[in-house]
C-alpha positions in Angstrom: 178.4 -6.0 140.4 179.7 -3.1 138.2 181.5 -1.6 141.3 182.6 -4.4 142.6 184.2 -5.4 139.3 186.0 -1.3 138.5 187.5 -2.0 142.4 189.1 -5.2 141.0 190.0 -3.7 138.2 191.9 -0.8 139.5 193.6 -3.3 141.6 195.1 -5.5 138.6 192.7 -7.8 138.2 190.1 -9.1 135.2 187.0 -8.8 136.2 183.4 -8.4 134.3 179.6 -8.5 135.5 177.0 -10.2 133.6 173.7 -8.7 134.2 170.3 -10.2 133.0 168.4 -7.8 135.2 167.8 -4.9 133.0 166.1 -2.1 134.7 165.0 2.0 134.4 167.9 2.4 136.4 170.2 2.0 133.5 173.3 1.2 135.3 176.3 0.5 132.9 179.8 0.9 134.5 181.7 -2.6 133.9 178.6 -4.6 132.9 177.4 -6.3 130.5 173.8 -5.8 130.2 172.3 -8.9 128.1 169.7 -11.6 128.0 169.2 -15.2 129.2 169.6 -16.5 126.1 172.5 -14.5 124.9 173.9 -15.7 128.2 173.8 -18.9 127.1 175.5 -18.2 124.1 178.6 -17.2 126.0 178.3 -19.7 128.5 181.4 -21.9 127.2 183.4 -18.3 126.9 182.5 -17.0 130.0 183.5 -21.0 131.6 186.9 -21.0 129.4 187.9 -17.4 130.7 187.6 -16.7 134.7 189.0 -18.4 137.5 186.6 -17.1 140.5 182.4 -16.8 140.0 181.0 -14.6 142.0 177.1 -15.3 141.7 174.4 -12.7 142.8 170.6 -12.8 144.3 170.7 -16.6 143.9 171.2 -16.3 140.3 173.9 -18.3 138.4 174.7 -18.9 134.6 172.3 -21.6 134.0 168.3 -20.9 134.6 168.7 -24.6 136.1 171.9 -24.5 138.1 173.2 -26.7 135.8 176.9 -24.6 135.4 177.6 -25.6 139.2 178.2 -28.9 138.7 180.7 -28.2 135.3 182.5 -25.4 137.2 183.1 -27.7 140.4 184.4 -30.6 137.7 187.1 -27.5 136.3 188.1 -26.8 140.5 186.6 -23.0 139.9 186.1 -20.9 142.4 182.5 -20.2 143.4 180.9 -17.7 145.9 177.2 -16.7 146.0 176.1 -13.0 147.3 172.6 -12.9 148.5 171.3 -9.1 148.7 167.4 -9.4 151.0 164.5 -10.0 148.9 166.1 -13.2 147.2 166.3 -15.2 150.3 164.0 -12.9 153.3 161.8 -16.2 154.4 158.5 -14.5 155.7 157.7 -15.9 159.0 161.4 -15.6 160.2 161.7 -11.7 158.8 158.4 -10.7 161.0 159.6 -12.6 163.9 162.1 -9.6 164.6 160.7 -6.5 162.8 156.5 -6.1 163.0 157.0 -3.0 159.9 158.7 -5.8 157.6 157.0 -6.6 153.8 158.1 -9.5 152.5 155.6 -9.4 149.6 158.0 -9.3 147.0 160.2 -12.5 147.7 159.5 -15.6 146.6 157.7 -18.4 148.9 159.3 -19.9 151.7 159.6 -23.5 149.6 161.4 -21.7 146.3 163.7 -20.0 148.2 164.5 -22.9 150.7 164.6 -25.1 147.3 166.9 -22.7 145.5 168.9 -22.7 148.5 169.4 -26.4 148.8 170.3 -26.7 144.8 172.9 -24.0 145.2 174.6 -25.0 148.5 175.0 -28.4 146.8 177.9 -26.7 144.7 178.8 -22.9 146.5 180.1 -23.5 150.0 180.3 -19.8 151.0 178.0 -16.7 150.6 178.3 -12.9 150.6 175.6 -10.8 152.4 176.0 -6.9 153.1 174.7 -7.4 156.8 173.3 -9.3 159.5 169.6 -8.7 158.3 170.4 -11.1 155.5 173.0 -13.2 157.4 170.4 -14.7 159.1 168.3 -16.2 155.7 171.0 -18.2 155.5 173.7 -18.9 157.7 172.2 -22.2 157.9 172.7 -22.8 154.6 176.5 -22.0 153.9 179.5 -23.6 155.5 180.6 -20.3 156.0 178.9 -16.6 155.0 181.2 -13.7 154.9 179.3 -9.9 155.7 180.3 -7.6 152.9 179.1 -3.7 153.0 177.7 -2.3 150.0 180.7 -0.8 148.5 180.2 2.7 146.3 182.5 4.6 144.0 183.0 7.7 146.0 184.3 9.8 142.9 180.9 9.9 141.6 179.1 11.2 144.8 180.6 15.0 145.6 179.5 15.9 149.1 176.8 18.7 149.2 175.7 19.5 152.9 172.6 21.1 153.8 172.4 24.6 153.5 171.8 25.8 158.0 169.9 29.0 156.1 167.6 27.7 153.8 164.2 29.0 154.4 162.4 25.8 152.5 164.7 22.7 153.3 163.8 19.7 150.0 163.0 16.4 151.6 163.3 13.1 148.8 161.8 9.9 148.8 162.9 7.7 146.5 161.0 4.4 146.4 161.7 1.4 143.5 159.4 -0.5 145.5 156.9 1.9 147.5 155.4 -1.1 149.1 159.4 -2.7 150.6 160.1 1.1 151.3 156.8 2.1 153.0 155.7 5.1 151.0 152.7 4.9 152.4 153.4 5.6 155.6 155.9 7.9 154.9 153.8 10.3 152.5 151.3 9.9 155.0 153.5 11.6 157.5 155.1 13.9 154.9 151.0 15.4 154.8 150.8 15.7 158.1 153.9 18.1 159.1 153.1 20.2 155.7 150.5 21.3 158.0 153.0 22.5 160.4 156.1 23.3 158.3 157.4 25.0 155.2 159.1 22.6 153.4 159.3 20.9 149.6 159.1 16.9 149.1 159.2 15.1 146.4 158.7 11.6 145.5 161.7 10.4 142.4 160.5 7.2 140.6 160.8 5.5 137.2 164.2 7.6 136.8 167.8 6.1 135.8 170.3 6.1 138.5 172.3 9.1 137.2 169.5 11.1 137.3 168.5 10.3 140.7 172.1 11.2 142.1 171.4 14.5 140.5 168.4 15.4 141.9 169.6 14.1 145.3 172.4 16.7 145.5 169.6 19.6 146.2 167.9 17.5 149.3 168.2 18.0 152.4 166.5 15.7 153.8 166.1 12.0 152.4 163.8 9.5 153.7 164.9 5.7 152.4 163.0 2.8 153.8 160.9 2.2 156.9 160.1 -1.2 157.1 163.0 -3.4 156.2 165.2 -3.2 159.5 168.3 -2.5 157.8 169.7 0.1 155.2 170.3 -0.4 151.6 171.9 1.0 148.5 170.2 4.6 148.6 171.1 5.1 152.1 174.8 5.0 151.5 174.8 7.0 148.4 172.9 9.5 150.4 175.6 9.8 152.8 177.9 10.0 150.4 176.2 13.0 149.2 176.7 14.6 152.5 172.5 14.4 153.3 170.8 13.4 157.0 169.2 10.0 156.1 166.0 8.6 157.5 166.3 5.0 157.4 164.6 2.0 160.0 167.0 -0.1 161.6 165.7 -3.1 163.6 167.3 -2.8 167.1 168.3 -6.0 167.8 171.3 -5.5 164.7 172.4 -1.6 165.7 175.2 -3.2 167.5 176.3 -5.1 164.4 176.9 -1.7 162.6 180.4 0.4 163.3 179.3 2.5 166.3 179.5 5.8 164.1 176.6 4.7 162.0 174.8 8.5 161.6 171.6 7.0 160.1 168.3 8.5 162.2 166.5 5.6 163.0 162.9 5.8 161.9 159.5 3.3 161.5 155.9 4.2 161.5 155.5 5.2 164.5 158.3 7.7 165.3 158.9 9.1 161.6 156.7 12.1 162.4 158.8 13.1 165.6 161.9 12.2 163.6 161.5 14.1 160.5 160.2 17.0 162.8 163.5 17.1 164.7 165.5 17.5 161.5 163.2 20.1 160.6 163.5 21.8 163.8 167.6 21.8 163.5 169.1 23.3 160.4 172.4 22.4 162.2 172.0 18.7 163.0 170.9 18.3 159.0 174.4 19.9 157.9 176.3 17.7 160.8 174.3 14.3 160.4 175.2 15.0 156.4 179.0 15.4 157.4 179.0 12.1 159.4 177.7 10.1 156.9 180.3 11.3 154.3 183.0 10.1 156.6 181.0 7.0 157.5 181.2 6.2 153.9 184.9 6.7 153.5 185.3 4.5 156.2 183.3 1.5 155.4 181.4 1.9 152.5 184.7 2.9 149.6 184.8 0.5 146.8 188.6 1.1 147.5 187.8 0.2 151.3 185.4 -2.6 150.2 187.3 -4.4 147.7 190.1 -5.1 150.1 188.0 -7.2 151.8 186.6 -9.0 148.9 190.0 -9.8 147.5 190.4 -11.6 151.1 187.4 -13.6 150.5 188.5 -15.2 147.0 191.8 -15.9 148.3 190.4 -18.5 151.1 187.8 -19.5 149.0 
């Protein structure tokens, strides 16, 4: 939301995110980071002052839904952005991907119910791919497929030394059970046997932190169950490192064809993370490609654009 909202910002508009989620991460850049019921407090404000509400992970201003029905009586714009675990019915995400966990969404009833209570009001959605297109395309008169947009200015490129004699492979997990930590550390104990090389596992950390640590990898393993890549995987890039991320195959060809992400699950991580190991030179080039894959597709700048589009046909 916060980088959504500085894009709009540097492109002459008003814009403000109101986030009740308050996590380790810490993030702060144009948010507001407040409570439920101070929320509530500034609901008329917050009703009297915007013209377009842009609602994430099936979240509006009202516990209840209750706004939707005010702001469709004052013709305001709506749009809801739906980011995985929100909407990811369970028996449709394993249909496609045998690796998925799906253990930290709600039951397929609350999210169908949630979905049928918003749709009633928001006519269009926001996803970031066509893993979570498919939740609910069904649901939507129409759902537009936004990429995760990141503030390049904060993520300086820093490509993988070809010389360094003990290479740093990260893991990151805020939820090692979605990410499959498990399987990964697993695998990271198995080539130790066979390699000289550092890993280390960042949790509980803000997000400035993280980005700081990250620089010095060269390696980074993301997640290797979900089918698609999130967040961490484009900041990553950004940072000019060789990312290990699953992608189910049936959605590569939704992805620009440049996409430099080495496609890993449980059972080819090993051979994978060996290969990167093996080739000093593929880390530094993979890290190079995903920079310019990120300046591409993944810019707020680029990004915004896009999203501007979107509230204009709303």
């Amino acid at each position: 939301m916060g980088i959504l909202s500085s894009a709009l910002i540097n492109k002459g508009h008003y814009s403000l995110g109101y986030n009740t989620f308050n996590s380790y991460l810490g993030y702060k850049d144009n948010l507001v980071n407040i409570d439920v019921e101070a929320l509530e407090e500034s609901y008329q404000e917050i009703l009297e002052s915007y013209d377009v509400f842009h609602y994430h992970y099936g979240t509006t201003l009202s516990p209840d839904f209750s706004d939707l029905p005010e702001l469709k009586r004052r013709n305001k714009k709506m749009i809801m952005h739906h980011w995985g675990n929100d909407v990811r019915f369970h028996d449709q995400a394993r249909k496609n991907n045998p690796y998925v966990y799906t253990g930290d969404s709600p039951p397929n009833e609350v999210i169908h119910d949630k979905l049928t209570k918003i749709t009633a009001f928001i006519k269009e959605a926001i996803v970031q791919d066509y893993e979570v297109n498919e939740y609910v395309k069904d649901y939507y008169e129409k759902v537009h497929v936004l990429p995760i947009a990141i503030d390049l200015e904060q993520f300086h490129p820093n490509y993988p030394s070809t010389t360094k004699e003990k290479p740093l492979i990260l893991h990151a997990p805020t939820n090692p059970d979605f990410k499959g930590t498990y399987y990964i550390e697993k695998i990271i104990e198995k080539l130790k046997q066979e390699y000289n090389f550092e890993y280390k596992r960042i949790e509980k950390m803000s997000h400035e932190e993280v980005i700081n640590i990250y620089k010095d990898a060269d390696i980074i393993i993301d997640q290797v169950l979900c089918g698609s890549y999130g967040l961490l995987s484009v900041e990553s890039m950004a940072l000019g490192k060789p990312v290990l991320t699953y992608i189910r195959p049936d959605l590569i060809s939704t992805f620009p064809a440049e996409l430099p992400i080495v496609n890993s699950n449980p059972d080819n991580l090993y051979n994978q993370v060996k290969m990167l190991l093996d080739n000093p030179d593929k880390r530094k080039e993979l890290g190079m490609k995903g920079r310019q894959y990120v300046e591409m597709y993944h810019s707020h700048d680029v990004v915004v654009n896009q999203l501007i589009d979107i509230y204009m046909n709303l």
